[in-house]
N, C-alpha and C positions, 0 to 999 in steps of 0.2 A: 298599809300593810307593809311590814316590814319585809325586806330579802327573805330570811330564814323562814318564815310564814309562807312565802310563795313558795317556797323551794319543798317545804314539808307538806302543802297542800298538792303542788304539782306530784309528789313522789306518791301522795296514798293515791290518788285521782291512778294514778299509773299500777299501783296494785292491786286497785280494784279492778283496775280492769283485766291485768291478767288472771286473778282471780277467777274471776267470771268467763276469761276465755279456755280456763283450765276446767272448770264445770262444765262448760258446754261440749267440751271435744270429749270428758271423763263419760260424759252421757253417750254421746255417739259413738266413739270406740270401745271401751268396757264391754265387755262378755259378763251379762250377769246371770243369774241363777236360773231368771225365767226361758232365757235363752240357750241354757243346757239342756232341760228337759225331757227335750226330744233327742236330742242322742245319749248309744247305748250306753251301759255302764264299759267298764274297763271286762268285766267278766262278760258280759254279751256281744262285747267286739272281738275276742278275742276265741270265743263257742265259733261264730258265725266267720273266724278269718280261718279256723283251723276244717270245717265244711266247704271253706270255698280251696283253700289248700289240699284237701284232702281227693276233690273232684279235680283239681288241676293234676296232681299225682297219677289218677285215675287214668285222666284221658292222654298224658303224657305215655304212659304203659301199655294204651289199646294203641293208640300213632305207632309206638314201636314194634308191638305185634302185628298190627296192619301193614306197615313198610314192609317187615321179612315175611308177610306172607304175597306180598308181593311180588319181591325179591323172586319168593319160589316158584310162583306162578310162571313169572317170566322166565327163571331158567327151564321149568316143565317145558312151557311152548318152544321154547328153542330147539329143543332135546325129543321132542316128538315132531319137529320140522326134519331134526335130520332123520331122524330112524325113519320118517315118511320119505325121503329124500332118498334114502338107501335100499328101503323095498320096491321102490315104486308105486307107491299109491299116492291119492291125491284125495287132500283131508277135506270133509263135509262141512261148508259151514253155514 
C-alpha cells in the first residue's frame, strides 16, 4: 500500500468516526419533538405566569394593608396605655 493510500484510509477511518461520535452526542442532547410535548405552549405559559403574577400582586397589597393596620393597632395600644395612664385605671386583660 502506497503512503497516500494509508494516509486517505487513516483520514476516512478518522471521519467516520467522528461522524458517528456526532450522532451519538446529536441523539443525547437534541430536544426533540417528542420531548416538548409535555410543556406548555407559549399561550399557556404565559395565561398561567400572568395567574401566578396576578396572585403575587394580590398578596403583596393584603402584606401592605396588613403592616398599616398593624402599624395602627400599635399606635391604638400606646394611646390607650397613656389615656389609662392619666385616668388611673388599670386595663382588663
Amino acid at each position: 500500500m502506497t503512503r497516500k493510500k494509508k494516509i486517505d484510509k487513516n483520514y476516512s477511518a478518522i471521519a467516520d468516526l467522528v461522524e458517528q461520535t456526532i450522532r451519538e452526542l446529536a441523539e443525547t442532547l437534541l430536544v426533540t419533538k417528542a420531548d416538548l410535548k409535555y410543556l406548555p405552549s407559549k399561550t399557556e405559559f404565559y395565561k398561567s405566569m400572568d395567574k401566578v403574577m396576578s396572585e403575587l400582586q394580590t398578596m403583596r397589597e393584603e402584606s401592605t394593608v396588613s403592616t398599616d393596620m398593624k402599624r395602627q393597632l400599635n399606635n391604638h395600644e400606646d394611646r390607650l396605655e397613656t389615656v389609662e395612664e392619666k385616668i388611673g385605671i388599670q386595663a382588663v386583660v
